[in-house]
Biotite code that builds the C-alpha atoms (Angstrom):
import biotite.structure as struc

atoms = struc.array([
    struc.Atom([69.853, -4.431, -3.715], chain_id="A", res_id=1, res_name="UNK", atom_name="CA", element="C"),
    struc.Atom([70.225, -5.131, -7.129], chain_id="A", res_id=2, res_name="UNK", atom_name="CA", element="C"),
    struc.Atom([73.695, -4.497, -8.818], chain_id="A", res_id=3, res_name="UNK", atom_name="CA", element="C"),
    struc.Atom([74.438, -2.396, -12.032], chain_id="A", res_id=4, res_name="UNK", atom_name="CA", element="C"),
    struc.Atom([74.406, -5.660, -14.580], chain_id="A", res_id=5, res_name="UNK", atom_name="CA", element="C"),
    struc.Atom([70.365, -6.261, -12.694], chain_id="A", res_id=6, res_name="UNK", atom_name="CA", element="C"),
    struc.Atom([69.486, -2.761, -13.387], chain_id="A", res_id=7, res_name="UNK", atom_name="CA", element="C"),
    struc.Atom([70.834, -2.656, -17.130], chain_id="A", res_id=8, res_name="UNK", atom_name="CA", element="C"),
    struc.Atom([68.809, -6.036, -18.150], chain_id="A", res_id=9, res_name="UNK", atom_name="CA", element="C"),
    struc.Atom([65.584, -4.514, -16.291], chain_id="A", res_id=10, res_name="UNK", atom_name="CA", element="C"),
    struc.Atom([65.875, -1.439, -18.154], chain_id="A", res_id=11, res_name="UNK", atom_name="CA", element="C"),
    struc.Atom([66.182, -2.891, -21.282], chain_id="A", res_id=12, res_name="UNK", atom_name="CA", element="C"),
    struc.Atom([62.789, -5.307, -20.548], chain_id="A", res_id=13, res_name="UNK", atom_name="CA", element="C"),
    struc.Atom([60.798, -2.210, -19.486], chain_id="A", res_id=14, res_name="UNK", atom_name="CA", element="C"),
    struc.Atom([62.461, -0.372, -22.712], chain_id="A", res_id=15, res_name="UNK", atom_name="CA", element="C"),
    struc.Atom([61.590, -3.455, -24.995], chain_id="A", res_id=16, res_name="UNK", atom_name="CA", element="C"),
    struc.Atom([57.748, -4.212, -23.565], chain_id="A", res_id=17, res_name="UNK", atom_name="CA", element="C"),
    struc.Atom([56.727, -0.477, -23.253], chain_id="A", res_id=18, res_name="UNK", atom_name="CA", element="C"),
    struc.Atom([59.380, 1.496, -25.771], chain_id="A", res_id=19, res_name="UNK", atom_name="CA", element="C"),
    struc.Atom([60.711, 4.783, -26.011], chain_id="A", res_id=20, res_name="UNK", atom_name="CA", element="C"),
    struc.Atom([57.909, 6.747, -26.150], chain_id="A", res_id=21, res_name="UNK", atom_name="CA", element="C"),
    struc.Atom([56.354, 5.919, -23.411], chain_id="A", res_id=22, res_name="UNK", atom_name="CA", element="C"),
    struc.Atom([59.543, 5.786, -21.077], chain_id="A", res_id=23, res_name="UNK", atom_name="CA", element="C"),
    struc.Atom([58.542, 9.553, -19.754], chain_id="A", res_id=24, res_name="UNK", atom_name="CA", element="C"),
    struc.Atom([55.517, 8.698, -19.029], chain_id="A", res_id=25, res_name="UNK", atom_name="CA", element="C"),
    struc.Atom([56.032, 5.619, -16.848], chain_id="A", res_id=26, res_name="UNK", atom_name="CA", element="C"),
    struc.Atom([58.874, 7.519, -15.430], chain_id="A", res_id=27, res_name="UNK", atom_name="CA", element="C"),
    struc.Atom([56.540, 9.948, -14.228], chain_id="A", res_id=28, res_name="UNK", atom_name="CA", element="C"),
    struc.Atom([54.259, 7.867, -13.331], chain_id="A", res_id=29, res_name="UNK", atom_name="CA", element="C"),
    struc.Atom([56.894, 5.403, -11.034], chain_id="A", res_id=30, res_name="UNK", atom_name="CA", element="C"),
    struc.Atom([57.967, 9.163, -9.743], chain_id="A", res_id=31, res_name="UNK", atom_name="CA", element="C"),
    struc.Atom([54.493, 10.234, -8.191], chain_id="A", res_id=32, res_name="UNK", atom_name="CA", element="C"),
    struc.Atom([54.321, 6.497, -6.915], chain_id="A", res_id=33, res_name="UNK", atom_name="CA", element="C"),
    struc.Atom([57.041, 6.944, -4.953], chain_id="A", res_id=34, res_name="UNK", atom_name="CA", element="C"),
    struc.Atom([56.105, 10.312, -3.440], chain_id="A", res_id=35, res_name="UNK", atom_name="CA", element="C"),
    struc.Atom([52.929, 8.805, -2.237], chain_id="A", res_id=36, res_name="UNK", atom_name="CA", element="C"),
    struc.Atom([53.900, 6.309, -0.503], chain_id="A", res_id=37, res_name="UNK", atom_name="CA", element="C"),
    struc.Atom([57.244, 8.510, 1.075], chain_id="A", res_id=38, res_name="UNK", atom_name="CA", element="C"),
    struc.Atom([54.463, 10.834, 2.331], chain_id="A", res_id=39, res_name="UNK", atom_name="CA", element="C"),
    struc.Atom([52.191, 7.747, 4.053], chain_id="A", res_id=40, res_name="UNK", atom_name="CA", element="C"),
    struc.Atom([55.400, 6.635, 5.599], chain_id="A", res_id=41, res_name="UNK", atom_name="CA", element="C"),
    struc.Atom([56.178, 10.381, 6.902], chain_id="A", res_id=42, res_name="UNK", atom_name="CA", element="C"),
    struc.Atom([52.688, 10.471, 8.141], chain_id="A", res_id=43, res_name="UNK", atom_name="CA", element="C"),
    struc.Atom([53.062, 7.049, 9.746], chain_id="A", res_id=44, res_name="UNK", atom_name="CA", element="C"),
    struc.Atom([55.911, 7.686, 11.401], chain_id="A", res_id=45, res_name="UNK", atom_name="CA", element="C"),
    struc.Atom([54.779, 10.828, 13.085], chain_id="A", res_id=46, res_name="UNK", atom_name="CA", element="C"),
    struc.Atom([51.256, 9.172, 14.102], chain_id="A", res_id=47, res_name="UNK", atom_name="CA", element="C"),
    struc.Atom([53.603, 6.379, 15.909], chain_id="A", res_id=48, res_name="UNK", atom_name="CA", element="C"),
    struc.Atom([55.528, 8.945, 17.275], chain_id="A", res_id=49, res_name="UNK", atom_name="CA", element="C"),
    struc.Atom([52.495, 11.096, 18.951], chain_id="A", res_id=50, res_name="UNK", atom_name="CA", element="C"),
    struc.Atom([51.531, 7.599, 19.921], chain_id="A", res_id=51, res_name="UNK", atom_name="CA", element="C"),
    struc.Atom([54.570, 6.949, 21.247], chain_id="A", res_id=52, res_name="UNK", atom_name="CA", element="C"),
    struc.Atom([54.376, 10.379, 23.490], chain_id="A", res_id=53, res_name="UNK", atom_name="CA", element="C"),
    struc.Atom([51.601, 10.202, 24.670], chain_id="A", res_id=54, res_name="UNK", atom_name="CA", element="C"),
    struc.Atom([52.100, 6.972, 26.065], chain_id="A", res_id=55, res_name="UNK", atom_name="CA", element="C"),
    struc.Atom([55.185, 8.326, 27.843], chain_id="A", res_id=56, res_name="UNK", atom_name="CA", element="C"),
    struc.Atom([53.179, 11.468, 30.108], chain_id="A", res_id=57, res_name="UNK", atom_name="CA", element="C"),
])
């Protein structure tokens, strides 16, 4: 996991290649990209676990 001086020089790249105005947007962006792939793993893990149960009757 990356430490608090890794963070600070990463923001400042994305800050620097992509610039203020557009911050928001990527934010928003990296936000919905997260939920996605939160949900597949919530789906995944409840498809392994009715796997998982039926295997067990």
């Amino acid at each position: 996991m990356p430490g608090t001086p890794e963070l600070l020089v990463i923001f400042l790249l994305v800050l620097i290649l992509f610039g203020p105005d557009k911050l928001p947007e990527l934010a928003k962006q990296i936000g919905k990209g997260v939920r996605q792939l939160r949900r597949a793993s919530d789906d995944l893990k409840r498809q392994i676990n009715i796997f998982d149960d039926e295997d067990d009757k």
